[in-house]
ZAPANU-334229 format. One record per residue (C-alpha): x, y, z; residue in three letters; residue number from 0. Coordinates in pm, 1 decimal. Each point is the difference from the previous one (the first is absolute). Example, Ala and Ser with C-alpha at 12.3 -4.5 7.8 and 13.67 -1.06 7.14 Angstrom:
2
{{1230.0,-450.0,780.0},ala,0};
{{137.0,344.0,-66.0},ser,1};
# end
This chain:
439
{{355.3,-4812.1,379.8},unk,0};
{{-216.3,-31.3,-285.4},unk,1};
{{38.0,132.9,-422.7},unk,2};
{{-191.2,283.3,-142.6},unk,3};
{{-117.8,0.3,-361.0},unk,4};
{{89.5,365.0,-168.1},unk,5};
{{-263.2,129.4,-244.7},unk,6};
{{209.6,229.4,-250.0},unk,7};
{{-197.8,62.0,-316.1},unk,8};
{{69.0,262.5,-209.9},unk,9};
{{-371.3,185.3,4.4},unk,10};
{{-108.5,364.0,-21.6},unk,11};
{{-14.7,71.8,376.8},unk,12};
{{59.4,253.1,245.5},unk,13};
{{424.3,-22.7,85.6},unk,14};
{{226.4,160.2,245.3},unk,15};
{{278.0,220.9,-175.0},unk,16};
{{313.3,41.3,222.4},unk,17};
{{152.5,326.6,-124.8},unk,18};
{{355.2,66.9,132.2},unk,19};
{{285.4,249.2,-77.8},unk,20};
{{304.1,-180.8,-88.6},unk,21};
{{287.7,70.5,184.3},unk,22};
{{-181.1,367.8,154.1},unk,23};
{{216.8,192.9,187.8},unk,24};
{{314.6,-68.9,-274.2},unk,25};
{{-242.9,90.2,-296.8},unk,26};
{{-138.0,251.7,194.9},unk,27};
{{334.0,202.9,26.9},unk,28};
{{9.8,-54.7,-387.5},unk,29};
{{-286.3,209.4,-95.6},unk,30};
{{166.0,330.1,39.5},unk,31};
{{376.9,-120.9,-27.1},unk,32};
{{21.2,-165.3,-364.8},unk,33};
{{397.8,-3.6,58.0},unk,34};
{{-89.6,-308.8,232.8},unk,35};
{{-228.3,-172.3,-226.3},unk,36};
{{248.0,-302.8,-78.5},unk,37};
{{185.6,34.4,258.2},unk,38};
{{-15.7,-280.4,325.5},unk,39};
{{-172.3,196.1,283.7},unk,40};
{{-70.4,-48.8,342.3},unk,41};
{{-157.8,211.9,283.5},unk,42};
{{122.9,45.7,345.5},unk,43};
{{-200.9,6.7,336.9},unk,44};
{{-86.3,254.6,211.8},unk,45};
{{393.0,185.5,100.3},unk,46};
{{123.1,-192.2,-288.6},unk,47};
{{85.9,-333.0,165.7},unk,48};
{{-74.5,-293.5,-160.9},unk,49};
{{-168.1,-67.4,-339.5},unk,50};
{{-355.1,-44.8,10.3},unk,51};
{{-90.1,-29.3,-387.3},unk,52};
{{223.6,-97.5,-299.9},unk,53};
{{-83.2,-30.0,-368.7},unk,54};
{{25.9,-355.2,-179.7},unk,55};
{{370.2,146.8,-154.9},unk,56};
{{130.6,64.8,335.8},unk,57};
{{-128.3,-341.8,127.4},unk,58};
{{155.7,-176.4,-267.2},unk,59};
{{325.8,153.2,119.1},unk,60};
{{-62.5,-70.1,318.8},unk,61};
{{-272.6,-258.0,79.1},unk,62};
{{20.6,72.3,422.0},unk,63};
{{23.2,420.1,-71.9},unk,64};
{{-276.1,-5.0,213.3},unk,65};
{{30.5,103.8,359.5},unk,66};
{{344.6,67.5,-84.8},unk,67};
{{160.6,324.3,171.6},unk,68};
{{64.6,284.8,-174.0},unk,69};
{{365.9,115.0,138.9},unk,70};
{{134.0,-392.4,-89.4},unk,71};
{{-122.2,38.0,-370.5},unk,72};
{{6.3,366.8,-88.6},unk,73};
{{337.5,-76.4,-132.6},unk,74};
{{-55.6,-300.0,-204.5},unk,75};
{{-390.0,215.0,-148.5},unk,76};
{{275.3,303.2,-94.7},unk,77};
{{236.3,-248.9,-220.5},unk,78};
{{-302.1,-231.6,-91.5},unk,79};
{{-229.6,279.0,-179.2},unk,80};
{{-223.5,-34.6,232.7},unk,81};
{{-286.4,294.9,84.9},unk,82};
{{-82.5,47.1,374.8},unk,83};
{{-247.0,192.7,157.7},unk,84};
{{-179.7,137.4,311.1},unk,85};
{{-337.7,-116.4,73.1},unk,86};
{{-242.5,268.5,-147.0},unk,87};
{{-311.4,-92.6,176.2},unk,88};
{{-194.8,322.0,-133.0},unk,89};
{{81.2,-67.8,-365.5},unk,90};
{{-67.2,-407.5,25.3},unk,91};
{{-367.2,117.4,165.5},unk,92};
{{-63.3,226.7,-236.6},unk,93};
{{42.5,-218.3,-285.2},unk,94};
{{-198.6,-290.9,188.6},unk,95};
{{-246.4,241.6,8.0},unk,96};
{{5.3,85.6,-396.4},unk,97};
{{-11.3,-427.9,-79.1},unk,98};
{{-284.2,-67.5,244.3},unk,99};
{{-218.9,263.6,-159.2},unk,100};
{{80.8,-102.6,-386.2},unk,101};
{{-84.0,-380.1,144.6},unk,102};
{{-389.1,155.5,79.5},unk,103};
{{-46.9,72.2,-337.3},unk,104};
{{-10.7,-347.4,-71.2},unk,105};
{{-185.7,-163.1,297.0},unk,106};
{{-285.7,128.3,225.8},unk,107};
{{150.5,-257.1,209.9},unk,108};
{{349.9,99.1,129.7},unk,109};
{{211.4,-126.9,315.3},unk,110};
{{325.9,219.8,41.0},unk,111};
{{183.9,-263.4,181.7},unk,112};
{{336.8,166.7,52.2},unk,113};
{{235.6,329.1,-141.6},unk,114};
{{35.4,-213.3,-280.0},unk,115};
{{-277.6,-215.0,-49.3},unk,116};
{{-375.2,-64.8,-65.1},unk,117};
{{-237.2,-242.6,-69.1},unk,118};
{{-289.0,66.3,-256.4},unk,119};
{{-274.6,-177.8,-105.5},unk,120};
{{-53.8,-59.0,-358.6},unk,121};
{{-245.0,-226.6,-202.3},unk,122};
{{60.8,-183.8,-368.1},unk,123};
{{178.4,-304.9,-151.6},unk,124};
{{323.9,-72.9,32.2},unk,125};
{{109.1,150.6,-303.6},unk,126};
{{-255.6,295.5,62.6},unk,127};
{{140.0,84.8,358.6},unk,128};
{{380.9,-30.7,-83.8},unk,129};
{{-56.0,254.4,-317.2},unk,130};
{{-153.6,247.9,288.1},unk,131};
{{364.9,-111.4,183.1},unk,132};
{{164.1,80.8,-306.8},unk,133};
{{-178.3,404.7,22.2},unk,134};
{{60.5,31.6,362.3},unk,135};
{{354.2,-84.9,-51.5},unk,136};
{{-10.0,316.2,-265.7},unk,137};
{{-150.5,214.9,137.6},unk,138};
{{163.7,52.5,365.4},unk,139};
{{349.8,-43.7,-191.8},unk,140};
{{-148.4,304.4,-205.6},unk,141};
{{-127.3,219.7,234.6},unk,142};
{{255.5,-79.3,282.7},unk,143};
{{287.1,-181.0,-95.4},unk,144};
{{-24.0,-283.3,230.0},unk,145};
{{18.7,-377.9,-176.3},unk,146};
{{-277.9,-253.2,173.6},unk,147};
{{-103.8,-344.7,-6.7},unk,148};
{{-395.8,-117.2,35.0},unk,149};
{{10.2,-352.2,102.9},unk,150};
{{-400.1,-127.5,-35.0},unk,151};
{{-157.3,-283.6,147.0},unk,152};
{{-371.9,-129.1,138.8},unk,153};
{{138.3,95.1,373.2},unk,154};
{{227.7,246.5,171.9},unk,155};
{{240.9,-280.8,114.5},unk,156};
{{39.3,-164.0,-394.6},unk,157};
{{36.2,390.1,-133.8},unk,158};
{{306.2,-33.4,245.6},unk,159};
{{138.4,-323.6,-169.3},unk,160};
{{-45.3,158.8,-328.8},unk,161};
{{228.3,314.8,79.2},unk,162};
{{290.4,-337.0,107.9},unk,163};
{{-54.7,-113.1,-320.0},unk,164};
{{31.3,364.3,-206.1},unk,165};
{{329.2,60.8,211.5},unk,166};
{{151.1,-289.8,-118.3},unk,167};
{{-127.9,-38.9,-383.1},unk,168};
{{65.1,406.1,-169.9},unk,169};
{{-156.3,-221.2,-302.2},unk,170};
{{-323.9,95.1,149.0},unk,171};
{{47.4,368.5,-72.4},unk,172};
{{-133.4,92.6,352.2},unk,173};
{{-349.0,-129.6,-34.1},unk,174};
{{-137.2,-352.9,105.1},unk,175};
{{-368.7,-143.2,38.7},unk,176};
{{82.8,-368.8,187.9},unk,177};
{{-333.9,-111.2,-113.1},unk,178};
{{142.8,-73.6,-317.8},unk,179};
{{209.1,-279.5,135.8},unk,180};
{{-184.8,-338.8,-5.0},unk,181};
{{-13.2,-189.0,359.6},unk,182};
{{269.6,-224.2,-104.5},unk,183};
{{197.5,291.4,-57.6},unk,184};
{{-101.6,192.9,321.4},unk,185};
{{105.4,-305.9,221.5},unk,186};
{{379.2,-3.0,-137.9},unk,187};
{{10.0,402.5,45.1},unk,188};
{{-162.7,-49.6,391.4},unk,189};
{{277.2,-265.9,9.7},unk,190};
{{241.8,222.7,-74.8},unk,191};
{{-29.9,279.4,239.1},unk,192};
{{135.0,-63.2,372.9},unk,193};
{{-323.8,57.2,244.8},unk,194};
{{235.3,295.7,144.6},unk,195};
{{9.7,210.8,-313.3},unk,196};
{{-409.2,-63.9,39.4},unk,197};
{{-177.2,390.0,96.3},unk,198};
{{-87.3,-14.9,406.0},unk,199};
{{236.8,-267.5,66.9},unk,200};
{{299.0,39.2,254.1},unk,201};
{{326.2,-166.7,-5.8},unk,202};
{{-119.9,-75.9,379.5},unk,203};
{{-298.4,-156.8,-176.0},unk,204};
{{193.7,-177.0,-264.8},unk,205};
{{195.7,-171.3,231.7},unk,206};
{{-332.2,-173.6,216.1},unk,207};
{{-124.8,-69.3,-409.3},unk,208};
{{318.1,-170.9,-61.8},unk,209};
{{-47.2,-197.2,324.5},unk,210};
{{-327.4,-154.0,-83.0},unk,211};
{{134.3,-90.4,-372.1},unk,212};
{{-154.2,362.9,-137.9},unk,213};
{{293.0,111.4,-233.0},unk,214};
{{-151.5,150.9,-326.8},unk,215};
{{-282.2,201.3,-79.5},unk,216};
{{-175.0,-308.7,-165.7},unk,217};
{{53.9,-186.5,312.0},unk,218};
{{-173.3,267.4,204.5},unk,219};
{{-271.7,7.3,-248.8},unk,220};
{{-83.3,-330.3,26.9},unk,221};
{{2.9,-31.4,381.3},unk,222};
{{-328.9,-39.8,197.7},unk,223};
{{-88.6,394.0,57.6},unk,224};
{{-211.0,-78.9,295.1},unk,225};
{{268.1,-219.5,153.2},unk,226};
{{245.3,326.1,-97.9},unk,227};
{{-235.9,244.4,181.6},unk,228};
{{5.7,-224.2,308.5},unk,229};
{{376.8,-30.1,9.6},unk,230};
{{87.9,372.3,-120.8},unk,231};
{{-227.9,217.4,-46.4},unk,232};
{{-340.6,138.8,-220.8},unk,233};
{{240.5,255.0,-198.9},unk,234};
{{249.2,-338.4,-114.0},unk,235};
{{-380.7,-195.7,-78.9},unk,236};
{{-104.1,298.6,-211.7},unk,237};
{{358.0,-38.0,-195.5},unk,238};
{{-47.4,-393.1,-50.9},unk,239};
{{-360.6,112.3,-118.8},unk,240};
{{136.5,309.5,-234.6},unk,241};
{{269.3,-235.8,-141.8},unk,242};
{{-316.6,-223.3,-105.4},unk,243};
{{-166.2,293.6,-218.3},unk,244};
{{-262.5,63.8,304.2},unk,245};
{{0.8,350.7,41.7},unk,246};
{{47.5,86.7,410.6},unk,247};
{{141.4,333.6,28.7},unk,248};
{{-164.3,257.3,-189.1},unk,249};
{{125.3,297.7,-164.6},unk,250};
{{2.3,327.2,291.6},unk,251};
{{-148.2,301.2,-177.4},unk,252};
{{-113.2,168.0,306.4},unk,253};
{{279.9,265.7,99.6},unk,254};
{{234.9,-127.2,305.4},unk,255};
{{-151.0,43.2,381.8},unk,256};
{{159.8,272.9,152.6},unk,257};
{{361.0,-152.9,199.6},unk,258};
{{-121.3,-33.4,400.5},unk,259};
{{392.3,81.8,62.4},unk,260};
{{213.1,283.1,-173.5},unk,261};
{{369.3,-20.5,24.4},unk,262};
{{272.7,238.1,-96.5},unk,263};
{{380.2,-68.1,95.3},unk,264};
{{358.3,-2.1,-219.2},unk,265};
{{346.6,-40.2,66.1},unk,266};
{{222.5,247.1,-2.5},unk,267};
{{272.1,107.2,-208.1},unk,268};
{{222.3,98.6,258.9},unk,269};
{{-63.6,-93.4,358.1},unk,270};
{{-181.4,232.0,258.8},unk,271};
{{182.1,183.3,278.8},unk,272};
{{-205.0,270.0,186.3},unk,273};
{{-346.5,96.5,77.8},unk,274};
{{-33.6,252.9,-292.0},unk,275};
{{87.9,-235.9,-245.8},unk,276};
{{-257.4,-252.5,152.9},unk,277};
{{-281.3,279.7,56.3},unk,278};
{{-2.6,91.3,-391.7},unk,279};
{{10.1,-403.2,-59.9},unk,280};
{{-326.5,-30.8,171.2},unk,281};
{{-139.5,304.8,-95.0},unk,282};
{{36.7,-134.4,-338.3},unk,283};
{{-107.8,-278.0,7.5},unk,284};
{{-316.1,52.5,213.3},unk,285};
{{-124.4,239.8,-253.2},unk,286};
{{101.2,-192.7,-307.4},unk,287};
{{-223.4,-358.2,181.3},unk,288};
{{-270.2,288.0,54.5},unk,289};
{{-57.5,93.1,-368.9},unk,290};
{{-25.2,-429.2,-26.4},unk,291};
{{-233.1,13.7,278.0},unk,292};
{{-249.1,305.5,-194.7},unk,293};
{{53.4,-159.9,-330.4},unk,294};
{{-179.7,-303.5,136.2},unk,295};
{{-297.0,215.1,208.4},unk,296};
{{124.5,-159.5,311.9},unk,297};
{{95.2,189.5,349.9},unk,298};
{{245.7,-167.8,212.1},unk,299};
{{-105.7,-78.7,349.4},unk,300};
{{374.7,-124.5,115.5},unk,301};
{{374.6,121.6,-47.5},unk,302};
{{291.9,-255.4,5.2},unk,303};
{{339.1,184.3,-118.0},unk,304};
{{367.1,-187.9,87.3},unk,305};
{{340.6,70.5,-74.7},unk,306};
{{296.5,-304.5,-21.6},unk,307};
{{387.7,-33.5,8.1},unk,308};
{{95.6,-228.7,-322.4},unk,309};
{{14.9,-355.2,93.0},unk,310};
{{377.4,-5.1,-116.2},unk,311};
{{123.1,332.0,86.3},unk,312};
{{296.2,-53.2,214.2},unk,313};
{{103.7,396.8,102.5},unk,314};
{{-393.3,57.7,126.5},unk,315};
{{-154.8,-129.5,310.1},unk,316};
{{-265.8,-225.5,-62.7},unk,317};
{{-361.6,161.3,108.2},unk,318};
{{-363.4,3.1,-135.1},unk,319};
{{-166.8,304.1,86.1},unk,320};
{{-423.6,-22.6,39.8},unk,321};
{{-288.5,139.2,65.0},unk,322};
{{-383.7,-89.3,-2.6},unk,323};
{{-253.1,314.2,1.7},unk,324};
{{-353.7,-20.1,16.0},unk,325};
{{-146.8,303.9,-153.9},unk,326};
{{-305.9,213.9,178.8},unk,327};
{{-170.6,-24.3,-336.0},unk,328};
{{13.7,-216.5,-339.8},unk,329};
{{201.1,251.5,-214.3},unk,330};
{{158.7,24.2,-329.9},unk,331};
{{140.7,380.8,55.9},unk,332};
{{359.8,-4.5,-33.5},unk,333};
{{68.6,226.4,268.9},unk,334};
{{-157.3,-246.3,240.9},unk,335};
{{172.2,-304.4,-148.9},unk,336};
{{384.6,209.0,64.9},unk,337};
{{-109.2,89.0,323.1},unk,338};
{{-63.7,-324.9,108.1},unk,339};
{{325.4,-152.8,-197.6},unk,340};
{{225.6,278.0,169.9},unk,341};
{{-89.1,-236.7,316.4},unk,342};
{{295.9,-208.0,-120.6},unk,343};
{{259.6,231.1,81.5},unk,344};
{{-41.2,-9.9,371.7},unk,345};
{{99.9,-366.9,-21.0},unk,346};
{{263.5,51.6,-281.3},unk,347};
{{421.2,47.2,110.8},unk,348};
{{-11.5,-149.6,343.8},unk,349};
{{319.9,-36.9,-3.3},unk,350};
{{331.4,129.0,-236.4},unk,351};
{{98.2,-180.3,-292.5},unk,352};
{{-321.5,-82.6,-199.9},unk,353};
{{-34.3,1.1,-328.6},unk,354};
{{-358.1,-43.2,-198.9},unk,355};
{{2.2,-187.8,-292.8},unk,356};
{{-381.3,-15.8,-38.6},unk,357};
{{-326.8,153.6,113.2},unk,358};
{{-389.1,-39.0,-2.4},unk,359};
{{-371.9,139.6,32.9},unk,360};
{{-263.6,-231.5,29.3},unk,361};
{{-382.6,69.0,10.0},unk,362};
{{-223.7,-193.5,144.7},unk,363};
{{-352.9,-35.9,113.5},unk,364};
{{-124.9,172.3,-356.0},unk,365};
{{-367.0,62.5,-21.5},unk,366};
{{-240.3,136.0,-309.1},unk,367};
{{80.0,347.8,-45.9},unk,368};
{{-411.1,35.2,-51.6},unk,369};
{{-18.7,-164.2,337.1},unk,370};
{{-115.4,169.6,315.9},unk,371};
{{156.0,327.8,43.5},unk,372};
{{105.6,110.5,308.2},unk,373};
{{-137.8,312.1,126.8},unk,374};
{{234.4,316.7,-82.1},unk,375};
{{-15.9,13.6,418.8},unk,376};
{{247.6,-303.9,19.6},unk,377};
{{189.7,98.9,-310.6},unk,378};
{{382.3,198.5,-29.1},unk,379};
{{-74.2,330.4,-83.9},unk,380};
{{177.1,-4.4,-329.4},unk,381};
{{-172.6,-277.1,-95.4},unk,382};
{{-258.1,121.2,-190.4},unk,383};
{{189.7,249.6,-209.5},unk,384};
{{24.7,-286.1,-285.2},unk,385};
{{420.2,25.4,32.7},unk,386};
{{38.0,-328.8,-115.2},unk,387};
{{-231.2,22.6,-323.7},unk,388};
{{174.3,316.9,-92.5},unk,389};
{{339.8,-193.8,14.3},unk,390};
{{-152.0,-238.7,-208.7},unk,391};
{{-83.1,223.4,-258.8},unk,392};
{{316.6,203.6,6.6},unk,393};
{{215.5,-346.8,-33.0},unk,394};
{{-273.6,-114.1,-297.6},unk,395};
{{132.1,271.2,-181.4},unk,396};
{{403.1,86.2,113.3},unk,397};
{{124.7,-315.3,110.4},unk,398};
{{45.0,-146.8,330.5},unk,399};
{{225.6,228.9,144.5},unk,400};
{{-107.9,325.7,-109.2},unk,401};
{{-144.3,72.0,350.3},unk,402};
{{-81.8,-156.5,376.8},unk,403};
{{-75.3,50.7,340.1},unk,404};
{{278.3,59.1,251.9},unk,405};
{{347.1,-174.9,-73.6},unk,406};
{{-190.4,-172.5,-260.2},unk,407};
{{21.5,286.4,-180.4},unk,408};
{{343.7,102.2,-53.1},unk,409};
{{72.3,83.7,-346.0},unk,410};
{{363.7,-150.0,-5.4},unk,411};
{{11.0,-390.9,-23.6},unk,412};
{{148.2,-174.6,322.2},unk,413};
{{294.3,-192.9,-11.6},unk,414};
{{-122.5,-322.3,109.9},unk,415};
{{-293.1,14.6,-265.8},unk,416};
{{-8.1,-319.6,-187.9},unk,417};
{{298.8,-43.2,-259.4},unk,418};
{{-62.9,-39.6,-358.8},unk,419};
{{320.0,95.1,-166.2},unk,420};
{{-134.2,-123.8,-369.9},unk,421};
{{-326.4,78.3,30.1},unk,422};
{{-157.7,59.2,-342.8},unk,423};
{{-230.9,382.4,-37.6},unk,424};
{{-316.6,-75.3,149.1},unk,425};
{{-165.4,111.6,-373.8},unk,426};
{{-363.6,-21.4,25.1},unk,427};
{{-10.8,124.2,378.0},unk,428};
{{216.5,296.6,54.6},unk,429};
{{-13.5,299.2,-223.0},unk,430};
{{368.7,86.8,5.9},unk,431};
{{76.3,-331.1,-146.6},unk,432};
{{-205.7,21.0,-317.6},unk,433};
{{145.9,-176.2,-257.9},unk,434};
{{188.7,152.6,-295.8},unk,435};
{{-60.2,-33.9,-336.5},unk,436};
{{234.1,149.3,-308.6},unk,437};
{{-159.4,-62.9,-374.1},unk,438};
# end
């Protein structure tokens, strides 16, 4: 083990902003429902069960809300005040969307790092950087109605520190530069902070830390980072090194790589029972990993779709049904894809008394749509007839289910679709849920 001298002076240099969307998904539902604006809110997981986000009100009435079911505290959110709702992935994406783009106008250097945050790169003194803080913080509250923090540092890791610190001090208004903290000061903040509330480090992690006498993030910053590397691992070196001001992982500004594996599956809302019901399931879900699998210019060269029992569902009869098919061709047509899906059923309801609780589609083997094309000789016949770009368009502009191939194309929801009893109008995605205003 050896110590690690920290330079931290307050100059006019390039930073790292950390820009993130306090408390998303619960603000998010606020933007078109003012009734809930002071109300405690929390958001439910896919069929409702458990909550997945909560707003600091509803935390402070419950610190462990998380994770908590929803049918043992629906009662207690009714007589508490509280606001519940179903997860509205298309409206939380959309308004991701809207933040990341008003971030660009301030940085040619942007990182969108998750649905609800980013890292930007920003130059200036302290006082200089945190008034630019001070605009961003205006100006996506103006033009979208979600609040957010920028946390800025010399390196990714110390931008993460900074957003601790705003969480716990609202003194700072939302906006922190840690370079104006002296060294002094930076060691009793590092000192502070547990090395498992450090970014990139595990509980898993924190326990082998702990073991070696590692139990703060000052501690880890002063350990030997070559002696860390040999005994972890070159990402935990980079972190000792990023906690020392020396810039080691660099802001991303190149768009993602395409995923090499595509996977859609859900549970249900109501169990599965007969081949129909399990035919429209895939059929569904093929077509809807499909548009995934075109929106990345990828073709799929391998099929994997399954069907399970629920792991504590006492009237079914436990069974997994599977099945592997290698296509002729790479393909992204979703005719192709259902085809080779519909493969489940002939291992699906061996026996009576199975009930599906979930299902899957997953592609593999995905090459460069630009790639080598096969000759039309090897191809399906209806390949070539662009069925899955014209989807694509049609669902741009109606909606997801306004038409599809097959079963996937019944007009009538299914049953066993996934439940979202509360969910919120979808308002900047679907045209029939336009919001309302009265002067």
């Amino acid at each position: 083990m050896g110590s690690a001298s920290t330079v931290t002076a307050a100059g006019s240099g390039e930073v790292i902003a950390l820009v993130d969307c306090v408390s998303f998904y619960a603000n998010a539902e606020r933007v078109f429902d003012p009734s809930i604006a002071s109300r405690p809110t929390i958001v439910l997981s896919n069929n409702d069960g458990c909550v997945v986000a909560a707003d600091p009100l509803a935390k402070s009435m419950d610190p462990d809300i998380m994770g908590k079911p929803w049918f043992k505290i629906e009662a207690w959110c009714r007589a508490a005040g509280v606001a519940a709702r179903s997860s509205n992935y298309e409206l939380y994406g959309s308004l991701s969307g809207r933040v990341a783009e008003i971030l660009g106008r301030f940085s040619a250097w942007q990182e969108i790092y998750s649905v609800d945050e980013s890292f930007i790169r920003l130059r200036g003194t302290p006082a200089e950087v945190e008034a630019i803080g001070q605009e961003i913080r205006g100006t996506v509250m103006r033009l979208t109605g979600i609040p957010v923090r920028v946390s800025i540092a010399s390196t990714k890791t110390l931008a993460k520190v900074a957003a601790l610190g705003i969480k716990k001090v609202p003194a700072m208004n939302g906006v922190l530069d840690l370079r104006r903290y002296s060294p002094a000061q930076l060691d009793r903040i590092l000192d502070s902070i547990p090395v498992t509330d450090l970014w990139g480090v595990a509980g898993r992690t924190g326990k082998k830390l702990a073991a070696i006498g590692i139990h703060t993030a000052r501690d880890l910053r002063e350990a030997d980072a070559a002696w860390i590397r040999k005994r972890f691992s070159v990402v935990m070196q980079r972190t000792v090194l990023e906690l020392r001001g020396t810039r080691c992982i660099e802001i991303e500004t190149q768009p993602a790589a395409a995923k090499d594996q595509l996977i859609y599956s859900r549970s249900f809302s109501s169990k599965i029972t007969s081949d129909d019901e399990l035919a429209q399931v895939i059929s569904l879900y093929a077509q809807r990993v499909s548009a995934r699998l075109r929106a990345q210019k990828s073709r799929a060269g391998y099929l994997t779709a399954w069907a399970a029992t629920g792991w504590a569902d006492e009237r079914s009869v436990a069974h997994t049904a599977h099945v592997n098919v290698p296509l002729a061709t790479p393909s992204d047509d979703p005719i192709v894809l259902t085809k080779a899906a519909s493969k489940l059923l002939a291992t699906s309801f061996p026996v009576d008394g199975i009930r599906y609780a979930r299902a899957g589609v997953v592609l593999t083997d995905l090459r460069d749509v630009d790639g080598a094309v096969p000759l039309a000789l090897f191809r399906e016949e209806f390949e070539g007839r662009g069925v899955g770009r014209a989807l694509d368009q049609i669902t741009r502009k109606l909606g997801r289910d306004a038409v599809g191939v097959g079963l996937g194309g019944l007009r009538a929801p299914p049953g066993w679709e996934m439940k979202r009893a509360m969910l919120s109008k979808r308002t900047m995605t679907h045209w029939d849920e336009l919001p309302v205003a009265a002067a």
